[in-house]
BAVEXNU-292723 format. One line per field, with one value per residue (C-alpha): residue number from 0; x, y, z. Coordinates in nm, 3 decimals. Each point is the difference from the previous one (the first is absolute). Layout:
// residues N
pos [NUM ...]
east [X ...]
north [Y ...]
up [Z ...]
This chain:
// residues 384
pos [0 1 2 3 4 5 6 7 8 9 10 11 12 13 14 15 16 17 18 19 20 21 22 23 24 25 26 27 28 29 30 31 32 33 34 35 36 37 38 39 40 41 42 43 44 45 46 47 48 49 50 51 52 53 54 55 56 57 58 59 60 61 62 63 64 65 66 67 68 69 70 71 72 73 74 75 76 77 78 79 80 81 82 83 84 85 86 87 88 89 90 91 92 93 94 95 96 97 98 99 100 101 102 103 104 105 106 107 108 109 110 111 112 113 114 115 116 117 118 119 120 121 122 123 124 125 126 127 128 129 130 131 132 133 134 135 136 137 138 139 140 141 142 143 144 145 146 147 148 149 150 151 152 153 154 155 156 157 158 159 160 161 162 163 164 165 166 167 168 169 170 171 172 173 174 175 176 177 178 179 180 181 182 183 184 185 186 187 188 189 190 191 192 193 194 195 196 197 198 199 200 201 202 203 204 205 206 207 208 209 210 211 212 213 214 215 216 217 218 219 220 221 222 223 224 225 226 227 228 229 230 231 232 233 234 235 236 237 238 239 240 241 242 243 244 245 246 247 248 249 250 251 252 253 254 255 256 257 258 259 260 261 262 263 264 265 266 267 268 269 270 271 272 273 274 275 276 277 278 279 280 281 282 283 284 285 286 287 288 289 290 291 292 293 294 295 296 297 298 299 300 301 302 303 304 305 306 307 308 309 310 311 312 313 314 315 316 317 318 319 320 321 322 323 324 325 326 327 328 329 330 331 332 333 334 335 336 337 338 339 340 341 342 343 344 345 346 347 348 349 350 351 352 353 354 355 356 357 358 359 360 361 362 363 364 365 366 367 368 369 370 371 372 373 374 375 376 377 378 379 380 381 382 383]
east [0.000 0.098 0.121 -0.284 0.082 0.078 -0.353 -0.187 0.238 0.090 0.358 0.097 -0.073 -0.342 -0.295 -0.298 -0.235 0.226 0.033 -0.416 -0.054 0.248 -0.147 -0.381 0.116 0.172 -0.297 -0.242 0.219 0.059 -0.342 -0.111 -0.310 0.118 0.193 -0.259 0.166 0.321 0.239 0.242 -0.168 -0.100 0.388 0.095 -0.294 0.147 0.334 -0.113 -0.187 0.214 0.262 -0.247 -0.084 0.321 0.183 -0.369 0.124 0.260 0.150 -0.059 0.224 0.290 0.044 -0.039 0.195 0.278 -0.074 -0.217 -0.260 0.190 -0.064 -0.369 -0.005 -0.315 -0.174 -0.342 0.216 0.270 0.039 -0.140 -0.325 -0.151 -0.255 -0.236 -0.296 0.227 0.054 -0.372 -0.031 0.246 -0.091 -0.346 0.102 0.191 -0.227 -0.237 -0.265 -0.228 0.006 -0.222 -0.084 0.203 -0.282 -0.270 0.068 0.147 0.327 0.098 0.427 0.321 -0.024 0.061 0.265 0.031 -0.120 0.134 -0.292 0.072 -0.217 -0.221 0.060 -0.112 -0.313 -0.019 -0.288 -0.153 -0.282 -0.170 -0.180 -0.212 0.115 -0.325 0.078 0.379 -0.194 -0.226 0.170 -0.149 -0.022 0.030 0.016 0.201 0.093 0.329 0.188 0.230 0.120 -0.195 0.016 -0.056 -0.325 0.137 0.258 -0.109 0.335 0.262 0.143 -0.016 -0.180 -0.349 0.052 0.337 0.165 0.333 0.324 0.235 0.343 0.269 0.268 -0.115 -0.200 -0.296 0.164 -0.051 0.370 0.346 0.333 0.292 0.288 0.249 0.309 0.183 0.272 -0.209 -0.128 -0.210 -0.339 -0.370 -0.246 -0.320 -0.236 -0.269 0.031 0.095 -0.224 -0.306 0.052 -0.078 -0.326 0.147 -0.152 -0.042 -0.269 0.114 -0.325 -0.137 -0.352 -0.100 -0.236 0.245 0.319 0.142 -0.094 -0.273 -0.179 -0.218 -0.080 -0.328 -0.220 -0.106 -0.194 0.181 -0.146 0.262 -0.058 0.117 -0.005 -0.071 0.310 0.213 0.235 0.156 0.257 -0.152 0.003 -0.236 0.136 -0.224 0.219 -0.070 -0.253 0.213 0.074 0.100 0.384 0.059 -0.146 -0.172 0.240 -0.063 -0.209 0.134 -0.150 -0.239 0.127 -0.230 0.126 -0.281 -0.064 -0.221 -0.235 0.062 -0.311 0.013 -0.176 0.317 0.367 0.131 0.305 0.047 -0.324 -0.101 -0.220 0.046 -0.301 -0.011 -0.306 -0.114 -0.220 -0.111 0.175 -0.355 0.039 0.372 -0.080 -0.315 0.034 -0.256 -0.080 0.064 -0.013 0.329 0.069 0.132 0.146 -0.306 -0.259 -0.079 0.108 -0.148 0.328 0.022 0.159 0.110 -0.047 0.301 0.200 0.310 0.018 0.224 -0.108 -0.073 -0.250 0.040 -0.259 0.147 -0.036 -0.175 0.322 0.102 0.058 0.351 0.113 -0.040 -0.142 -0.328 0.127 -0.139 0.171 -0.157 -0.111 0.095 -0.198 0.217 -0.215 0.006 -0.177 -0.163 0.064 -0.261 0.125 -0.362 -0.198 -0.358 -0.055 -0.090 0.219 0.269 -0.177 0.035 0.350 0.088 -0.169 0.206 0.319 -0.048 -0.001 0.161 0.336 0.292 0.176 0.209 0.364 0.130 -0.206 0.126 0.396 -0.082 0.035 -0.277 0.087 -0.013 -0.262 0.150 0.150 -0.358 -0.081 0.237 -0.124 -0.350 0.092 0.200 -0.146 0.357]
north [0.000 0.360 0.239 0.116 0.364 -0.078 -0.142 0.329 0.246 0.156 0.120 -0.223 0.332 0.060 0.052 -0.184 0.214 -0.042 -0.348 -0.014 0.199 -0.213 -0.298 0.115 0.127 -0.315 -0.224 0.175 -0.080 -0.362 -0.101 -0.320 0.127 0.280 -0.233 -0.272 -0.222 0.001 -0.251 0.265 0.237 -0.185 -0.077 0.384 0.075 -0.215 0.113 0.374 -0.072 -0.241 0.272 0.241 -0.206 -0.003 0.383 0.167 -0.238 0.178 -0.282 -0.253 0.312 0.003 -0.399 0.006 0.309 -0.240 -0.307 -0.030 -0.259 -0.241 0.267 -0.075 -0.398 -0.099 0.314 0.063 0.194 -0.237 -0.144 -0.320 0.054 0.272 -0.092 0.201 0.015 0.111 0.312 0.046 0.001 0.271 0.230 -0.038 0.109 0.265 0.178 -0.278 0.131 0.253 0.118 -0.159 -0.288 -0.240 0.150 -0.051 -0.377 -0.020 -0.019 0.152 0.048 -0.118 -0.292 -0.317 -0.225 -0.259 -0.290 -0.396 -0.101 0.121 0.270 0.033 0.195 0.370 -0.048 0.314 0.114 0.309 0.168 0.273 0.264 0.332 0.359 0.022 -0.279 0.195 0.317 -0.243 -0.279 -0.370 -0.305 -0.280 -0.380 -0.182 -0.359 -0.100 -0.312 -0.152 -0.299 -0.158 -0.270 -0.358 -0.149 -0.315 0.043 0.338 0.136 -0.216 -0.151 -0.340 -0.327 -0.002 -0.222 0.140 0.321 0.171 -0.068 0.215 0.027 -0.159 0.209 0.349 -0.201 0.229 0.284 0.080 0.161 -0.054 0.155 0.022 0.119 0.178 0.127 0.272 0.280 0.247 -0.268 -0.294 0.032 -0.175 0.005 -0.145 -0.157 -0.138 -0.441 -0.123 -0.341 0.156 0.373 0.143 -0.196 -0.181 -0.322 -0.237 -0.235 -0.330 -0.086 0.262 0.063 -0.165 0.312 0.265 -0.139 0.056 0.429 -0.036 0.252 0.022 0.281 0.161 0.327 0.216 0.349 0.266 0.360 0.312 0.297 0.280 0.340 0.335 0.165 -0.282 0.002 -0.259 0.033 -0.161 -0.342 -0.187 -0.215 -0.312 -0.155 -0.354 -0.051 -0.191 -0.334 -0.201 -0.118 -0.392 -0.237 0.268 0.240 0.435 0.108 0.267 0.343 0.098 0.351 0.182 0.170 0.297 0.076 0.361 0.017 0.289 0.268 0.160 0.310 0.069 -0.015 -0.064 0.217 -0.148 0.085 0.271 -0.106 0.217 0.022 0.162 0.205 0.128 0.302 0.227 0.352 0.177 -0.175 0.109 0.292 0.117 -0.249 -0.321 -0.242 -0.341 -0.349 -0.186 -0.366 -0.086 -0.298 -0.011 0.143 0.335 0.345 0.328 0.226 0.377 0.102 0.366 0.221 0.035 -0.347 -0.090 -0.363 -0.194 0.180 -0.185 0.000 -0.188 -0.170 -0.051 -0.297 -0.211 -0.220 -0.312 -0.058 -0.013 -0.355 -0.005 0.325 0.232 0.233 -0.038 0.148 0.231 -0.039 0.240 0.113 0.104 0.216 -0.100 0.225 -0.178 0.111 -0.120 -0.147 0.094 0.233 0.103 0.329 0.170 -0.088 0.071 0.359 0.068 -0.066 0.211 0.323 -0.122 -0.032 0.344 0.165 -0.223 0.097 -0.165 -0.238 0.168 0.058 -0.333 -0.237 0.103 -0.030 -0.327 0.122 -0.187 -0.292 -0.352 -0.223 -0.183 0.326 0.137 -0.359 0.083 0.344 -0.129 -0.268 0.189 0.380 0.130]
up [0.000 -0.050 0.255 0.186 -0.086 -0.358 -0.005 0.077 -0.141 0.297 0.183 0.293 0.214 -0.129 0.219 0.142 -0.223 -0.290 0.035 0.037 -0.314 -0.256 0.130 -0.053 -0.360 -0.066 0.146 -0.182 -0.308 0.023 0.187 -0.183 -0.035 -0.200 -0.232 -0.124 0.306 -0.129 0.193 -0.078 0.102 0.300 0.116 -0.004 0.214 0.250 -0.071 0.065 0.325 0.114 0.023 0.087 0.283 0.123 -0.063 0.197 0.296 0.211 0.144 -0.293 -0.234 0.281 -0.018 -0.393 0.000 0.195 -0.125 -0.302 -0.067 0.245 0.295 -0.102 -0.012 0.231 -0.032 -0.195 -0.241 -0.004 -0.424 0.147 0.194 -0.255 -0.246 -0.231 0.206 0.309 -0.227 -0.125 0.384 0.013 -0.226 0.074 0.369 -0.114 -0.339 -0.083 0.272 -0.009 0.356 0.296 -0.160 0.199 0.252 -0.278 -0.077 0.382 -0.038 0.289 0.125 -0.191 -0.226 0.215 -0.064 -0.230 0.202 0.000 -0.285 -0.365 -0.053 -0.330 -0.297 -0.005 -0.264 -0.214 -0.225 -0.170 0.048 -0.240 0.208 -0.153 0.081 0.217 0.223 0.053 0.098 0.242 0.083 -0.076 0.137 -0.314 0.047 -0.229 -0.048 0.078 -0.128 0.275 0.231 0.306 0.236 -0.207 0.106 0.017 0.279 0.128 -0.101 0.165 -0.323 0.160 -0.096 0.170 0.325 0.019 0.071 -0.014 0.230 0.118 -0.184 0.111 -0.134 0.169 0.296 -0.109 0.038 -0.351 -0.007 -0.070 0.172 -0.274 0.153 -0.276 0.022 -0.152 0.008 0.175 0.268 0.058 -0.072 0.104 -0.226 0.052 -0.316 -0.092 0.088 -0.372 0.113 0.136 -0.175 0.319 0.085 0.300 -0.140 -0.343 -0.118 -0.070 -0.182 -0.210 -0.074 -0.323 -0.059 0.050 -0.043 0.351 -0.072 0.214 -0.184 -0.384 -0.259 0.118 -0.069 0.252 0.005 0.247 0.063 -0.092 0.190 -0.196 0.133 -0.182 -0.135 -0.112 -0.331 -0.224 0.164 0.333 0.099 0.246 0.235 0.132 0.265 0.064 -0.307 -0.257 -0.058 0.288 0.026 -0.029 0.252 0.234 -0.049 0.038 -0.218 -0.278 -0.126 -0.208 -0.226 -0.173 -0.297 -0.088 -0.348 -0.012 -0.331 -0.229 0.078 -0.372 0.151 0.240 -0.002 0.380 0.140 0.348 0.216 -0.266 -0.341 -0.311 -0.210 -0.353 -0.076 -0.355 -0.028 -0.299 -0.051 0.084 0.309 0.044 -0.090 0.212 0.262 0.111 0.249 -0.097 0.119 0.066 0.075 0.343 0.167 0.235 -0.264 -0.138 0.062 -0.085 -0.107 -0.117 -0.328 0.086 -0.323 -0.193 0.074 -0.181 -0.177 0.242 0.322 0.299 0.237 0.351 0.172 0.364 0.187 -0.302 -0.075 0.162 0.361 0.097 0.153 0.384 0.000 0.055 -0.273 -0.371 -0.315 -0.241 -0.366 -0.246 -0.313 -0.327 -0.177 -0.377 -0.212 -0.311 -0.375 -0.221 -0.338 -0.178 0.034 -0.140 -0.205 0.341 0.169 -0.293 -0.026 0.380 0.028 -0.315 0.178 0.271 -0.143 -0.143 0.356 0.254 0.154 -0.088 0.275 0.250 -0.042 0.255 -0.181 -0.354 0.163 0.149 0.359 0.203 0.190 -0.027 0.109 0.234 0.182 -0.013 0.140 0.277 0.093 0.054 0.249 0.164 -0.044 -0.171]
């Protein structure tokens, strides 16, 4: 494996928050899920948090610092005791959630520790949700493919009539001591028992159902709380709701990977919705009252006489709720004004009477000195 620094482009002296913001960059990068499940892809993202892992850790970054990877040997970092799902599980911890929903699903304190019994894959799966139900939040229930307990030997692995014995090699300890030596020292490492892979005991007859897994493919319907404000960015975490590890082992996760629907009447800018609004130029002109979409509905909005194509009006507190908060964004209306491509012989006759005593357009337009849309965008959220 790489250096650890090498790995995240950063000096050996860099920074907790440095360190925190390669990594995210990097994760968001090479997440499988971002790369059609690339095994590739899948290897750097444990690469990336492996180190990442290990260079936030104060005192795991002084003994690789002094050490390297042999400093590490034992250790949930350490090259041989971390797996892909141990880094779903730690950038999930660290960006995948949304904010008070290890309270939500009740996932309450640190993430225990991995215990004796393999624990089950993290299950992930996608889920399409409509602007609306971000502004609201939604409860969906969606059917999940995963692992349970075998029937047949309620999950022990073992023949029916039988069950499993504890390994002799670890004496059900489910670990092994390998003592190493080196130029910097002897070392201790405890692993996983290479008989009973940590289990603390092996089935001498297997279940003719399962195998000896002690668990079969089923299908499952779960409820997915998801509150008002999230992105696709978010993740939701289900602790405990995957597929359950071999022969009664820890159940995995479940992670919800949202996909919002495009609204075509809005264009989303964090909390804030952009919507584009054509009127006529008698209406730009003398001013109206129209009706304009809104994420909730309708809104009654006033066209002040005289409005510039492009101009913005701001509707406060009509966007999307912020994540974890009261607040709400705003939406913003760009004023388009309509030119019609035919016209009738009135209509033709009016404007010609028109044209012959309308003003031409002021000096900054004709130099191109107005601003942008998006800095116009800018003023009205934040009143520039």
């Amino acid at each position: 494996m790489s250096d650890y620094y090498n790995l995240l482009g950063v000096s050996r002296d860099a920074g907790t928050n440095e360190i925190k913001k390669a990594y995210r960059k990097l994760a968001l990068e090479y997440h499988p899920d971002r790369n059609k499940g690339s095994k590739d892809a899948e290897e750097r993202f444990k690469e990336v948090t492996q180190a990442y892992e290990v260079l936030k850790d104060s005192e795991k970054r002084a003994a690789y610092d002094r050490y390297g990877e042999q400093g590490l040997r034992g250790g949930r970092a350490g090259s041989s005791g971390f797996d892909f799902s141990d880094a779903i599980e730690v950038f999930m911890r660290d960006f995948g959630g949304v904010g008070g929903l290890e309270d939500l699903f009740g996932m309450s304190g640190a993430r225990a520790r991995r215990s004796s019994a393999q624990k089950g894959q993290t299950v992930r799966i996608r889920m399409s949700i409509t602007l609306l139900e971000v502004c609201r939040g939604v409860t969906k229930s969606v059917r999940v493919a995963l692992l349970d307990n075998c029937h047949e030997c309620d999950g022990t692995g073992a023949e029916r009539g039988t069950a499993p014995v504890t390994c002799s090699l670890c004496d059900g300890s489910g670990e092994e001591r390998l003592v190493q030596r080196s130029v910097f020292g002897q070392f201790v490492s405890v692993q996983p028992c290479r008989s009973c892979h940590g289990e603390g005991r092996v089935v001498e007859r297997a279940c003719s159902t399962c195998h000896g897994e002690g668990r079969l493919r089923s299908e499952k319907d779960i409820e997915v709380e998801v509150p008002a404000g999230v992105t696709e960015e978010n993740f939701l975490t289900l602790r405990g709701r995957g597929s359950i590890g071999p022969r009664s082992g820890t159940r995995g996760d479940v992670v919800v990977l949202l996909e919002i629907e495009d609204d075509p009447r809005f264009v989303r800018d964090g909390p804030n919705l952009l919507h584009e609004l054509p009127i006529t130029f008698a209406q730009a002109s003398l001013g109206a009252e129209v009706d304009v979409p809104t994420i909730d509905g309708t809104a009654r909005v006033v066209i002040p006489p005289g409005i510039q194509s492009g101009e913005l009006i701001k509707l406060s507190g009509l966007g999307v709720p912020e994540l974890n908060s009261s607040s709400r964004g705003d939406q913003l209306i760009r004023v388009l004004v309509w030119t019609p491509d035919e016209l009738t012989s009135d209509q033709e006759r009016l404007l010609r009477s028109l044209l012959e005593v309308e003003s031409p357009p002021p000096e900054k337009i004709r130099r191109g000195s107005h601003k942008g849309f998006w800095s116009r965008v800018k003023e009205a959220f934040t009143g520039g």
